[in-house]
ZAROMAR-466777 format. One line per field, with one value per residue (C-alpha): residue number from 1; x, z, y. Coordinates in Angstrom, 3 decimals. Layout:
<atoms>
nr = c(NUM ...)
xx = c(X ...)
zz = c(Z ...)
yy = c(Y ...)
</atoms>
This chain:
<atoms>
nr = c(1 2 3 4 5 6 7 8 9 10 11 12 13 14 15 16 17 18 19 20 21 22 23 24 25 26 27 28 29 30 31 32 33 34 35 36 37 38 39 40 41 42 43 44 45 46 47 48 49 50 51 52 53 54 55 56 57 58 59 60 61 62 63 64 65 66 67 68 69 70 71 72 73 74 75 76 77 78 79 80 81 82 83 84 85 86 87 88 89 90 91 92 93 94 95 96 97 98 99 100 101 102 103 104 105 106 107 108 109 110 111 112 113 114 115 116 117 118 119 120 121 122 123 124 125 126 127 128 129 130 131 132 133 134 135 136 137 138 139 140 141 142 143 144 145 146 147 148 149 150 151 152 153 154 155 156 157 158 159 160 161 162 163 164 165 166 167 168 169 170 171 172 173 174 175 176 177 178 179 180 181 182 183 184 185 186 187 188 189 190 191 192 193 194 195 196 197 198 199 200 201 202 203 204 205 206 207 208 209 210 211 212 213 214 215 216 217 218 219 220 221 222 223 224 225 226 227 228 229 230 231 232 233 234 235 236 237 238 239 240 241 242 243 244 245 246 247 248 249 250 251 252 253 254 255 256 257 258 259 260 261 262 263 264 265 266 267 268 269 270 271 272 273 274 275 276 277 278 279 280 281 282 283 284 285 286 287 288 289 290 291 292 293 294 295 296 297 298 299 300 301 302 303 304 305 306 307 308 309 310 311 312 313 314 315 316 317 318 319 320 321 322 323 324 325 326 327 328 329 330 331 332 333 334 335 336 337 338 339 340 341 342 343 344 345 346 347 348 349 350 351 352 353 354 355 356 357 358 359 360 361 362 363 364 365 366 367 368 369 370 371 372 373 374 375 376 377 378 379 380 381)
xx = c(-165.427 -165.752 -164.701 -168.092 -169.416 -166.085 -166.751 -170.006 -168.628 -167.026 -169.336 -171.910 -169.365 -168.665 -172.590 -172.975 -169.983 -171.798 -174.718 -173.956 -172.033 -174.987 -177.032 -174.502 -173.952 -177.987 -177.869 -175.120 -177.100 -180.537 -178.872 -177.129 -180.410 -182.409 -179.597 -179.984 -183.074 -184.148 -181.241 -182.314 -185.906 -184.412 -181.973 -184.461 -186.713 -183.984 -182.728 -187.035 -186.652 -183.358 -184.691 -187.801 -185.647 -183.487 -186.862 -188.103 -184.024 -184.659 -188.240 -186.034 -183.626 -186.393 -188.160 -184.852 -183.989 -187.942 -187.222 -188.370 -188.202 -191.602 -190.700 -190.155 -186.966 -186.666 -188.596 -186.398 -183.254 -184.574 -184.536 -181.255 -179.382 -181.253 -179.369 -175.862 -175.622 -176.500 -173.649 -175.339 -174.177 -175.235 -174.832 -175.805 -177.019 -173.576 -171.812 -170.052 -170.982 -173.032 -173.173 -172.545 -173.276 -171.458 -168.336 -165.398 -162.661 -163.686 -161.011 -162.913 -166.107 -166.601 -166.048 -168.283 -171.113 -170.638 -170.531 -173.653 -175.458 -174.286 -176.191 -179.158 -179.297 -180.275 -183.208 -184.376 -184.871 -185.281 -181.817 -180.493 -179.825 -179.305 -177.107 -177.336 -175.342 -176.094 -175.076 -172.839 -175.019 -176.642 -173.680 -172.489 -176.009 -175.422 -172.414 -172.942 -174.841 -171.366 -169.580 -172.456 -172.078 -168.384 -168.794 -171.217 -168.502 -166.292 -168.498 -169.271 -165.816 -164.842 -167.731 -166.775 -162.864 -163.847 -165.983 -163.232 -160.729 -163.115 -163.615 -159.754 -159.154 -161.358 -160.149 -156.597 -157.719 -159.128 -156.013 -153.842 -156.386 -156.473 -152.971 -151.087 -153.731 -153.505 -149.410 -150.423 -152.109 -149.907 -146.389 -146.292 -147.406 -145.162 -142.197 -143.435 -143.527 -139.993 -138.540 -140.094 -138.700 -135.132 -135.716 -136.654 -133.702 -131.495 -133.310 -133.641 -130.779 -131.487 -135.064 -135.955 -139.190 -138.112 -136.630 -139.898 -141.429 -138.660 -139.776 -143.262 -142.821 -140.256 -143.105 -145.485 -142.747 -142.892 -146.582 -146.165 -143.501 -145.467 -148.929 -146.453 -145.386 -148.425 -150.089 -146.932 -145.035 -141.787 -139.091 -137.872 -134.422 -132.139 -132.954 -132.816 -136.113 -134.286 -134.013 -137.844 -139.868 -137.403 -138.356 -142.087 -141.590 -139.946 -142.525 -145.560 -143.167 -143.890 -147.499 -149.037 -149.878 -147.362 -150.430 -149.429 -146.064 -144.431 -142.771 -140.268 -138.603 -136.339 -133.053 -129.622 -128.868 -129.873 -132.275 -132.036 -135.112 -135.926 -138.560 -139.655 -139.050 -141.090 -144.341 -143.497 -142.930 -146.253 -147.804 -146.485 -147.742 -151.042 -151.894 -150.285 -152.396 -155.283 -153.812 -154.100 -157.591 -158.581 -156.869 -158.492 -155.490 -154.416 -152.552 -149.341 -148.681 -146.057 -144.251 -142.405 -139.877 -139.047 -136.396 -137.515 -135.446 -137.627 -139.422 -139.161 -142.594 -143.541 -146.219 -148.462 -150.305 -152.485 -154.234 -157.385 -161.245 -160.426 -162.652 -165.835 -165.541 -167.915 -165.938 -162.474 -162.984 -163.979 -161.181 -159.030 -161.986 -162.112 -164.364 -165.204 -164.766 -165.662 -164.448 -166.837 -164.474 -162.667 -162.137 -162.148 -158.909 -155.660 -156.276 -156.371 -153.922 -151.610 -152.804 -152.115 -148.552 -147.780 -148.997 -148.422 -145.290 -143.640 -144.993 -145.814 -148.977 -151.105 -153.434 -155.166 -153.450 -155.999 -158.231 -160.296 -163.132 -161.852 -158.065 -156.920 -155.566 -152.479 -151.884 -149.015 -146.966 -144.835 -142.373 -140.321 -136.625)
zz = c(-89.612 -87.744 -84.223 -82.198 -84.377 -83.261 -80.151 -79.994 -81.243 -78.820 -76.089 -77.910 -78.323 -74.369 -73.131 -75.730 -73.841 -69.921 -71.214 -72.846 -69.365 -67.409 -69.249 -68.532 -65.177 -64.646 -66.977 -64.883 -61.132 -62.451 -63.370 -60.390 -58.412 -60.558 -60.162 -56.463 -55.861 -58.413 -56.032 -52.995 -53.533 -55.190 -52.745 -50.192 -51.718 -51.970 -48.227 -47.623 -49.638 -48.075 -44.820 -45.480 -46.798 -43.378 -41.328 -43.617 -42.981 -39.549 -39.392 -41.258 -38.036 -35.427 -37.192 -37.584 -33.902 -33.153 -35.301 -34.352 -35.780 -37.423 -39.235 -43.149 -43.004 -46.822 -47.342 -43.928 -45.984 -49.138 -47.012 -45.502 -48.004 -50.577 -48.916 -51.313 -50.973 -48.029 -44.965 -42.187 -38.167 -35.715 -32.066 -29.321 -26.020 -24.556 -27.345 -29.519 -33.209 -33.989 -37.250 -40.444 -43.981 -47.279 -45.216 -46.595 -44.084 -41.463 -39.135 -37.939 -37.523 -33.555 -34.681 -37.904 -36.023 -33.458 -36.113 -37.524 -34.424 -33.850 -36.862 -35.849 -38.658 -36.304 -35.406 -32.178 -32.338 -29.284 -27.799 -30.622 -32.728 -36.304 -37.805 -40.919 -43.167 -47.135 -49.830 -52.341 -55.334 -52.623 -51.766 -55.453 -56.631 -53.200 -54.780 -58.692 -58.507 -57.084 -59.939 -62.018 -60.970 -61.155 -64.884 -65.801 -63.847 -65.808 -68.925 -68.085 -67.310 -70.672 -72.764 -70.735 -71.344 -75.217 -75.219 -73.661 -76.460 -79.227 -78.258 -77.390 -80.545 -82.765 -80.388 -82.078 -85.146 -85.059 -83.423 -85.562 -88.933 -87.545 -86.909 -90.232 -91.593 -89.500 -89.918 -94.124 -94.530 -92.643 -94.159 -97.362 -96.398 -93.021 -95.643 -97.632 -95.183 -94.048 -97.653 -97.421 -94.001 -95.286 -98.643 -96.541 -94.003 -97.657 -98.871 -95.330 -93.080 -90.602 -90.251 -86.975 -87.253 -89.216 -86.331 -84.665 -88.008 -87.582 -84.200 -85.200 -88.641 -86.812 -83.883 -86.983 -87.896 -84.502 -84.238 -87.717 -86.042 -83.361 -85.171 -87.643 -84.543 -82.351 -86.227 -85.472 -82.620 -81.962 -80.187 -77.118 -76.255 -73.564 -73.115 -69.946 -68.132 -66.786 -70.317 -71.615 -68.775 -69.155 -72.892 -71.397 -69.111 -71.585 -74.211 -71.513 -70.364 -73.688 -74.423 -71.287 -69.720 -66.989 -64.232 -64.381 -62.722 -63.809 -61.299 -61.745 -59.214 -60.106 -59.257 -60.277 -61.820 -64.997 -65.021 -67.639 -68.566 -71.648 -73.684 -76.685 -75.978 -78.429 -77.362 -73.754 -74.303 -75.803 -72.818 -70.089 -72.276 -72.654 -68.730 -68.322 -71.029 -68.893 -66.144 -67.605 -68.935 -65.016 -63.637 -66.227 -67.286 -63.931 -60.405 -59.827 -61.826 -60.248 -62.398 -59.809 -60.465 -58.080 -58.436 -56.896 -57.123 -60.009 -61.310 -62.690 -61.242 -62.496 -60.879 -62.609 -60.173 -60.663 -58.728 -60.484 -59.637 -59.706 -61.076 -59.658 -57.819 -60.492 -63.408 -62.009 -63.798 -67.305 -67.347 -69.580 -71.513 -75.345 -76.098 -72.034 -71.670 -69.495 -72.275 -74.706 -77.771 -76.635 -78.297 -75.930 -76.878 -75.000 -72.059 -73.528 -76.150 -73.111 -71.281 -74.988 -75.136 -71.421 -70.831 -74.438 -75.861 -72.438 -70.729 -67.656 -65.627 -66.078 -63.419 -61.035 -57.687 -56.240 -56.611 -54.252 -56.068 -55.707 -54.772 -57.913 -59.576 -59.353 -62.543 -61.767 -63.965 -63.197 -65.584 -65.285 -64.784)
yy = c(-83.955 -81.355 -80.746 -80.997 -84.036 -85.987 -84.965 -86.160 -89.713 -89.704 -88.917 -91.311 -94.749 -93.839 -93.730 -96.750 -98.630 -97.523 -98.717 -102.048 -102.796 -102.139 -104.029 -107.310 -106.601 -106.567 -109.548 -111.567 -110.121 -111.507 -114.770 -115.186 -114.867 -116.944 -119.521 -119.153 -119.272 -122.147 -124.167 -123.436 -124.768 -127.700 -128.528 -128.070 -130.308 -132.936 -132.576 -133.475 -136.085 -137.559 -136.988 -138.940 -141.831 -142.162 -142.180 -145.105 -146.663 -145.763 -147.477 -150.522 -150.651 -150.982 -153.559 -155.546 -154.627 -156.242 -159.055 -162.897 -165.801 -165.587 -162.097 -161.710 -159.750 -159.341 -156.745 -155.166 -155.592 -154.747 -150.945 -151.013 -152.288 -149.813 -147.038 -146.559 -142.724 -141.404 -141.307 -142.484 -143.712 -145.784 -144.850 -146.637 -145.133 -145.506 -143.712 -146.348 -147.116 -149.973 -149.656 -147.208 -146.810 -144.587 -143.341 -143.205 -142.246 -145.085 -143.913 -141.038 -141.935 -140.771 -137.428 -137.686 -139.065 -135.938 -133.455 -134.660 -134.574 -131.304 -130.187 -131.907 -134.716 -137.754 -139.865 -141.762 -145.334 -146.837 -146.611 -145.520 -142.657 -142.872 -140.171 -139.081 -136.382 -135.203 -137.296 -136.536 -135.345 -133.084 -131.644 -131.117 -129.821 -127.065 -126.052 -126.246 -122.414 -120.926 -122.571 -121.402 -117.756 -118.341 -119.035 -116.290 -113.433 -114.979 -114.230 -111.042 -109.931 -111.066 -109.454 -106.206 -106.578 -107.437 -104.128 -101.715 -103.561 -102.927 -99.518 -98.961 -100.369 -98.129 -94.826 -95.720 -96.088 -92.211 -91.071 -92.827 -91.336 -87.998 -88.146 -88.484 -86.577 -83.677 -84.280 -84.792 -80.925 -79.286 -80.527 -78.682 -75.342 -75.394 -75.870 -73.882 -71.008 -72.393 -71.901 -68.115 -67.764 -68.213 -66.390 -63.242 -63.568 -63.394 -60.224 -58.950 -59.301 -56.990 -57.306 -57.603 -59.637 -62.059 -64.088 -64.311 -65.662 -67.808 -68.770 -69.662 -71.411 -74.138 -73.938 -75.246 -77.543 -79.352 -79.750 -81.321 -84.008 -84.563 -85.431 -87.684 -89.376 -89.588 -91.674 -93.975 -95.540 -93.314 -94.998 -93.910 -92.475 -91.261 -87.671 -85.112 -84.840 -81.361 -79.872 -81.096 -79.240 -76.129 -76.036 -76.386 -73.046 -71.042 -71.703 -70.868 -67.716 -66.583 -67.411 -66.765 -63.594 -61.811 -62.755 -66.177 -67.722 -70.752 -72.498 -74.927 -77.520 -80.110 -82.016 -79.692 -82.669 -83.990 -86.558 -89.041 -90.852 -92.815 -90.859 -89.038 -85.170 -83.864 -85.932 -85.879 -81.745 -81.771 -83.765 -80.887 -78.293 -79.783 -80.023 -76.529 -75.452 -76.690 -75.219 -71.482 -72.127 -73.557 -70.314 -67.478 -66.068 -65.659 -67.892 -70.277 -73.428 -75.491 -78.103 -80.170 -83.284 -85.898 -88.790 -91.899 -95.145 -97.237 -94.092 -90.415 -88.301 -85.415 -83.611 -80.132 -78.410 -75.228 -72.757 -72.815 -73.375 -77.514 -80.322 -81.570 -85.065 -86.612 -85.719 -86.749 -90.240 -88.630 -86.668 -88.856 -89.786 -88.891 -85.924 -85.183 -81.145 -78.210 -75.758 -74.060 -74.286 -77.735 -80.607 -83.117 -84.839 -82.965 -85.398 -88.636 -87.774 -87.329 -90.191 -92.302 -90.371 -91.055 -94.975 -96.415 -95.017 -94.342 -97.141 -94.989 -93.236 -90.053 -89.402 -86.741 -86.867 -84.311 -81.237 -79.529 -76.830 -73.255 -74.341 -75.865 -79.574 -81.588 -84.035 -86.681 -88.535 -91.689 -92.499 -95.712 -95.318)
</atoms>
């Protein structure tokens, strides 16, 4: 496969992700109001309804009030006592309770009976007034399209969490394929060349090249280890922070032009962190790789450690032309470049190296166009 194709994958199962997220969130928002809406006529509705049933139980207290002894009560209690669901008060004109219906707590009545007059629930009857409050299945149907929308975010938070899984599953898959494959090709001709390497040093002692050769086949070698180990899961040892970002310099010393400076700030003494060297090495390198490309050839990259009591940071900065605001959360992502020959992949191979094996954090700290990027890495102590 070749390297724009992956990279287009890439690109592709991220816009496929965006847009399948979309598409739920819409989903869940359209719901939601649908839910609302349908509830709000329907409770409405219901509250009409209630409300003409306490004018009828009102109509029921005035003709019981009127009552003789020449008036058919039946159908007058047939009303009242028809009334199992709806809370309702009786105050007389003086303020005490004559009378109530559906309430529970019994000991607080005074203040029930104010609270519903305070929302305007009552009705006059001669010197009367009949409070009323919701029943209970109103009350629950108010609150069922909360629970509702509770349940769909709920849904929709899942499907999305399934999604990123799925595709954070298959990403491993092609790093973990490309991996030992990449790792596969180039072990027999890097010993190979090694075997050569050692053959010529026999033959020719004094060569002065061959040490270079040297340099580069075992450079080979370690690229080799590292694919081997990125397609596994390399435990972690003690090693010194100190001597893995001095190995960083010296290598970019070498590689890069004399316009750029390397500088280097740590503690004078060593600081121990549990890690893989080799992949961490390969992490430094990749951001100032970045760094070099960001700057042309030419400007400052600062590698910076600081000691802090639960965590290790390590912090690249760079002098170059910095990353635009919109593409600070792509940065990370699998095939996202601003390079015409790039692959994509440094960044969220380092992110991959940094968070899974080393259990730590990878992320832009900040960049301004024109002044340059500072990439920060916590490591736990």
């Amino acid at each position: 496969m070749t390297k724009s194709r992956l990279s287009g994958r890439m690109v592709q199962w991220t816009d496929r992700i965006r847009q399948v997220k979309i598409v739920l969130v819409v989903a869940a928002v359209a719901i939601a109001v649908a839910s609302l809406l349908v509830s709000h006529f329907l409770v409405r509705d219901l509250s009409q309804e209630e409300r003409h049933r306490m004018e009828v139980w009102a109509e029921a207290l005035h003709a019981l009030n009127k009552a003789d002894e020449t008036t058919d009560l039946s159908l007058v209690l047939s009303v009242m006592e028809g009334n199992n669901t709806i809370p309702v008060i009786v105050v007389n004109s003086e303020g005490g309770i004559d009378d109530f219906r559906n309430i529970q707590d019994t000991l607080s009545i005074s203040d029930y009976a104010h609270r519903m007059m305070a929302a305007g629930d009552t009705i006059r009857i001669d010197n009367q007034l009949v409070c009323y409050d919701e029943s209970i299945m109103l009350k629950r149907l108010q609150a069922w399209p909360y629970v509702q929308l509770g349940i769909v975010m709920i849904f929709v938070v899942t499907a999305i969490f399934a999604l990123l899984s799925s595709k954070r599953a298959e990403q491993n898959k092609v790093w973990v394929g490309l991996s030992k494959e990449t790792a596969h090709q180039l072990g027999t001709p890097v010993s190979s060349l090694m075997a050569w390497v050692e053959m010529l040093k026999e033959q020719y002692p004094d060569d002065d090249l061959l040490p270079e050769m040297d340099k580069d086949v075992r450079r080979l070698q370690l690229i080799t280890d590292r694919f081997s180990k990125i397609g596994s899961l390399p435990e972690p040892v003690e090693a010194s922070m100190n001597e893995a970002l001095s190995h960083v310099v010296s290598y970019m010393d070498r590689r890069t032009s004399q316009k750029v400076q390397m500088v280097c700030r740590m503690p004078d003494e060593d600081v121990v962190v549990r890690m893989n060297a080799s992949l961490f090495e390969w992490v430094i390198e990749n951001l100032c790789k970045n760094a070099v490309d960001a700057m042309e050839g030419s400007g400052t990259i600062t590698l910076t450690m600081l000691e802090e009591p639960q965590r290790v940071v390590i912090e690249v900065a760079d002098t170059g032309k910095g990353i635009r605001k919109k593409d600070l959360k792509s940065v990370f992502t699998p095939g996202f470049t601003t390079k015409k020959r790039g692959w994509g992949l440094g960044l969220s191979l380092a992110r991959r190296i940094v968070e899974e094996y080393h259990k730590g954090r990878i992320f832009v700290k900040q960049s301004e166009l024109g002044k340059g990027t500072t990439f920060r890495i916590e490591l736990p102590r």
